[in-house]
N, C-alpha and C positions, 0 to 999 in steps of 0.2 A: 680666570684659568678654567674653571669650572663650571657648569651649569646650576641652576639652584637642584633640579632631582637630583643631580651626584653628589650635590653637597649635603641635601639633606639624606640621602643614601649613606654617604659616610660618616657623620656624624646620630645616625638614629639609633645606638645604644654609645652608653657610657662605659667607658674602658679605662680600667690604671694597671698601669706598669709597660713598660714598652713593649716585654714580649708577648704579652698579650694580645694586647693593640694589634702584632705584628700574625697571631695567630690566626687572631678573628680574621683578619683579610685573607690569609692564607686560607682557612676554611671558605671564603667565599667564592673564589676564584677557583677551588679546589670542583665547588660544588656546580659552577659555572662549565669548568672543562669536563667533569662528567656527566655531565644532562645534554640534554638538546636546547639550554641555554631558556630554554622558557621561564619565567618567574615563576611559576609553578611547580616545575620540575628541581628549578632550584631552592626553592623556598625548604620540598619532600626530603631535599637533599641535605641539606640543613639538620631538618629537622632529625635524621638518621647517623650523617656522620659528625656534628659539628664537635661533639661535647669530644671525639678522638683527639681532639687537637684541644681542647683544655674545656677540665670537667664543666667550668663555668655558664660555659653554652651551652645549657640545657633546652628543656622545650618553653618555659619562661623567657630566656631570655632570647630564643629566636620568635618567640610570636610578639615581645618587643621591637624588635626589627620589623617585621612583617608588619606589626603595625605602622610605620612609617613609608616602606615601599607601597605597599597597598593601596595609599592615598599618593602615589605619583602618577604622573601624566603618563610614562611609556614603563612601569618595572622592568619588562624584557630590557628595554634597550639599556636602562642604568645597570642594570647589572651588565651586561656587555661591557658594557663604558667604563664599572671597577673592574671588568678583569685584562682590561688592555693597558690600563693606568697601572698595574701590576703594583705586586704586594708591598715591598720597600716604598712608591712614591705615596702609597696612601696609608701608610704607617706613619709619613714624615711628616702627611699632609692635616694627618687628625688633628694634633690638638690645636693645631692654627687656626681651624674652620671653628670646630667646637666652642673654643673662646671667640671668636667673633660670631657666631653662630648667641652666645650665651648674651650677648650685649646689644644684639640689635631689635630694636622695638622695644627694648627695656629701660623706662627712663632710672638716670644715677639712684641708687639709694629705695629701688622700690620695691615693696614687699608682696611677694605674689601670695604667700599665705595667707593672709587677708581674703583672697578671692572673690577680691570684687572685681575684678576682670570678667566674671560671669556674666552674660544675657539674664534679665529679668523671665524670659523661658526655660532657661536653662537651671534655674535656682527651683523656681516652683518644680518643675518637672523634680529635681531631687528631691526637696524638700515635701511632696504629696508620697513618693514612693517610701523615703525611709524617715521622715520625720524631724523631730532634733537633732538625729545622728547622723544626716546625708554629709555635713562640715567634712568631719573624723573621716567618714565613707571615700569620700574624695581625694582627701589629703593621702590618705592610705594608695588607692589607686595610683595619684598622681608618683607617688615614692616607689610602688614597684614596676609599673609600665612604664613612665614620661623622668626616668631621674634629673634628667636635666630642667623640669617646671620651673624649678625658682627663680632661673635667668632667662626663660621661654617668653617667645611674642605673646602679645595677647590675641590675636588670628590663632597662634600656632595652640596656644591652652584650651580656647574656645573649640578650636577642631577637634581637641582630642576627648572630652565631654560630648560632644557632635556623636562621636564616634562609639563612646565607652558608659555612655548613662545606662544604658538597657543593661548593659553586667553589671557596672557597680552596685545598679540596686539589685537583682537577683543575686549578687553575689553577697552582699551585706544580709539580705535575709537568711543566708543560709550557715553552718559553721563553716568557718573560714579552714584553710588546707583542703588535701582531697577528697573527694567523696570516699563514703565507708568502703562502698560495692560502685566503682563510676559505671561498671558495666549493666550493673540492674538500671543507668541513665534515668535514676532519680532526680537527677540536678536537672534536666532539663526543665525549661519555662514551662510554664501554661501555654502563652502565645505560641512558644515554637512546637508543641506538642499538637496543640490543634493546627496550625499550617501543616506540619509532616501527615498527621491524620486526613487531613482534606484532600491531600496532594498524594498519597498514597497509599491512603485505608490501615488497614490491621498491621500490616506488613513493615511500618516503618523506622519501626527497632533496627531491624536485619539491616535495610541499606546505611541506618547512620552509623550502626558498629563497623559494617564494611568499609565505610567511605573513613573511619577516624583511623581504622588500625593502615588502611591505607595512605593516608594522606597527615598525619600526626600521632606519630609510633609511640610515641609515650604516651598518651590521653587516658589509661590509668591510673596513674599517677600524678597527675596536673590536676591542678586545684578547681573548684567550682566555677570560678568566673573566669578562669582563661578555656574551658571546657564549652561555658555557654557563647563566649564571646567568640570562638572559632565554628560554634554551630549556627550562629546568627549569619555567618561571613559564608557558610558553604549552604546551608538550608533551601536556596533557592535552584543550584547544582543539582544535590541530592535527588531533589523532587526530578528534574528534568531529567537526571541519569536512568532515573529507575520507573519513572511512572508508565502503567502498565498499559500494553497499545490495548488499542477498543478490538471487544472480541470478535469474531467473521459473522458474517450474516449466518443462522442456521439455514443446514439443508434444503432443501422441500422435501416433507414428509414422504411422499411416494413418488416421484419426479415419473418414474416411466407411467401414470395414469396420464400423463401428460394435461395434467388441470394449470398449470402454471400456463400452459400459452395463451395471450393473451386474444380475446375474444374479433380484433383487427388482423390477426395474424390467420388465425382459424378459419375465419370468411376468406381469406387469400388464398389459402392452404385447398380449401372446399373448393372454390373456384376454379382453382385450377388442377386438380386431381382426382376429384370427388370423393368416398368415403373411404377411400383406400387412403388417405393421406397419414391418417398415423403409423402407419407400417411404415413409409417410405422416410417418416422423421425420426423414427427412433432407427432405421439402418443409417441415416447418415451420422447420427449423435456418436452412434455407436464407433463407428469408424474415424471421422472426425472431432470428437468431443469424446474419449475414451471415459473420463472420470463424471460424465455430466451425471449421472444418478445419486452422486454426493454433494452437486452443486449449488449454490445457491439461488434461489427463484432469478433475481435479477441478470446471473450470469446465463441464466440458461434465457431468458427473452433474445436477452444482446446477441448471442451466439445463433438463435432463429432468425433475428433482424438479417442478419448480415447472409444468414444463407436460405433461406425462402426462395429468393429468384432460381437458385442452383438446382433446389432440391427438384423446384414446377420443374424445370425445364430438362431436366435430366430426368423424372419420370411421368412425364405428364406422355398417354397415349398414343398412339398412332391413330391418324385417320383411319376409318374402314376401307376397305376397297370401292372402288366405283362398282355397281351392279351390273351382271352382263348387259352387253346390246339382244334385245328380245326381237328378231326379226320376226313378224306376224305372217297368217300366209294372206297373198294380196286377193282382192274383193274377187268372188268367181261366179260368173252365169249361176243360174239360179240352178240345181240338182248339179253342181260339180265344185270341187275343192283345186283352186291353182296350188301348185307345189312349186318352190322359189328355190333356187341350188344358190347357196351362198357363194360357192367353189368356182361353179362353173360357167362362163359367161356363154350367152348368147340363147338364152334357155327361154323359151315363148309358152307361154298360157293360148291351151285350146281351150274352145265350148264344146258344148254339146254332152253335160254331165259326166263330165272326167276331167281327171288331175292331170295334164302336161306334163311330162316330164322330160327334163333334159336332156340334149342328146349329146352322149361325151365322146371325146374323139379318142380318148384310152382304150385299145384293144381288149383290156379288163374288165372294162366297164358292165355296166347293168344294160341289158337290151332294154331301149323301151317301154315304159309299161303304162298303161289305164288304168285306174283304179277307181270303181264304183261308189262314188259319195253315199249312198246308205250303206255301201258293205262297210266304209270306214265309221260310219256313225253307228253300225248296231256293235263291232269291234271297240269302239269308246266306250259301250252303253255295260257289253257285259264288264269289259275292266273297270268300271267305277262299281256295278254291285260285284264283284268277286268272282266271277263266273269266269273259268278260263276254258271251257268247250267247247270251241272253236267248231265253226262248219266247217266242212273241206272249200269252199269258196272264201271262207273269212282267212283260216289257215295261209291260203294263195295269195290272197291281198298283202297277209301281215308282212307274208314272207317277201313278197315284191318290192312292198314298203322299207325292208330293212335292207333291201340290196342297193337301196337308192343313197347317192351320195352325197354329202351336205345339204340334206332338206330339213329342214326346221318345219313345223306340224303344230300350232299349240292342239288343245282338245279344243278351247273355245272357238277354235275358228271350226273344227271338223263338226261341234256342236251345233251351233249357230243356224 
């Protein structure tokens, strides 16, 4: 009718009197409909409300329970599974399973006191930690967590040593009931003090008081070894709830001297900008990378990686201009300078020591003129020393000279 988790679910504490029996399920299914059904949530749930519905369900004798769910295949789902079985069919159904439950793997007439049901690992491991006394040690455990031992499988007694040797013996070493002060978490191990130290440094007082007031609301008041034995069971939790992330890389000391770019970045950077380029890295940080002065070295590379081609190309130069076209004036008989009109087509070079000049058909125009190749060379001669006293002949030249329209003139050709 059952599965073995739900059977052993409903039989994993020992109950007498019916209304009991009929309480305790009702607390389970209680705890079931107010959670989100997780065995977890239900277990908290337990542990808070169970003892409302009879004093007897304290934090003992739910972490008796717990010790059996615990070691099930699916807890979530058996709990699901009592609370759809609902509370009548599994009040009716205890002591039927329990007594079958007490006789199976038990042969007629056998005495589990004795305890030689033990693994030869299982005896020395007691017997190195408490000596003479692990026997008494045991039997003691087995009478407040496993009441049902005396008619238990030997699978199901051995599990529960599997389970319960690391408490028995810290618990046997220390006075038995509860710690004076459990909050100064004196009872805790050796072992589990150095894991929680390992896994969380100075600090890991604070998360296991956190984690017990939150997850086992009586914990001071519960005794030594149900205290270690639920710190043994959450210990590896703890560590992973609270352990602290790894801290950020530090900043770079002075980010804007811009020593962090890397020495591949920089030859790029040069290359294509020339010395001007740290100006144009820190405008675009600045706009784009608002916080990079507080960055870390590595974040600030990533961030140049990714925009180096943006920055070249967005301020890398413009070409110069092309240089004018230098029109020269053209080769001219020996004692005369030809004059070349860009403007004006049809414009002929005479000899006979004078400059040509074009004849325009603009009524505006400049009348023709000659100009005497020494008067323009001795006119070149005084403008290069400084001399601007003009003869009245050079004055006539200049002035003819500036009437003329699109003539290009270097000095070297008038020198020449």
């Amino acid at each position: 009718m059952y599965d073995d988790d739900t059977r052993r679910a409903i039989t994993a504490v020992e109950l007498e009197g019916d209304t009991r029996i009929e309480q305790w399920f009702n607390a389970i299914c209680a705890a079931v409909a107010n959670t989100d059904g997780s065995w977890n949530a239900v277990r908290n749930q337990l542990y808070a409300t169970a003892a409302d519905f009879d004093s007897a369900f304290d934090g003992t004798f739910i972490e008796r329970f717990a010790l059996t769910v615990d070691r099930l295949g699916d807890p979530t789902r058996t709990m699901a599974e009592l609370d759809r079985i609902g509370i009548s069919d599994l009040a009716r159904a205890y002591p039927t399973l329990l007594a079958a439950q007490a006789a199976v793997g038990a042969a007629p007439g056998a005495d589990r006191t004795t305890l030689d049901w033990l693994t030869d690992a299982q005896r020395g491991k007691l017997e190195a930690g408490l000596g003479s006394t692990w026997a008494a040690a045991l039997t003691t455990a087995l009478e407040d967590k496993y009441p049902p031992w005396r008619g238990a499988t030997t699978d199901g007694l051995q599990g529960f040593v599997d389970d319960w040797s690391d408490v028995i013996i810290a618990g046997a070493r220390r006075t038995p009931g509860p710690p004076p002060n459990a909050g100064a978490l004196e009872w805790v191990t050796d072992a589990q003090r150095d894991k929680l130290q390992h896994g969380l440094g100075e600090i890991w007082p604070e998360f296991v008081r956190t984690t017990l007031d939150r997850e086992y609301p009586v914990w001071r008041s519960a005794r030594v070894e149900d205290l270690v034995q639920f710190l043994t069971s959450w210990s590896d939790h703890i560590i992973a709830e609270h352990v602290p992330a790894a801290p950020p890389p530090p900043p770079v000391e002075d980010a804007a001297t811009l020593s962090w770019i890397t020495a591949a970045q920089q030859e790029k950077l040069q290359r294509g900008l020339g010395g001007i380029w740290p100006e144009f890295v820190r405008t675009t940080l600045d706009r784009e990378y608002p916080q990079w002065q507080a960055a870390p070295t590595g974040d600030l590379v990533t961030f140049l990686t990714g925009w180096s081609d943006h920055i070249i190309a967005t301020h890398v130069p413009p070409a110069p201009p092309p240089p004018p076209v230098e029109v020269p004036v053209a080769d001219a008989p020996s004692g005369a300078v030809a004059a070349k009109s860009e403007g004006a087509p049809g414009s002929t070079a005479k000899s006979g020591g004078t400059a040509a000049v074009p004849e325009l058909d603009d009524d505006d125009a400049a009348e023709p003129a000659e100009i005497d190749l020494a008067v323009l060379q001795a006119i070149v001669g005084k403008f290069d020393s400084g001399d601007l006293d003009l003869t009245p002949e050079e004055a006539d030249a200049f002035e003819a000279l500036g009437r003329m329209p699109g003539i290009t003139i270097t000095v070297e050709d008038i020198s020449a």
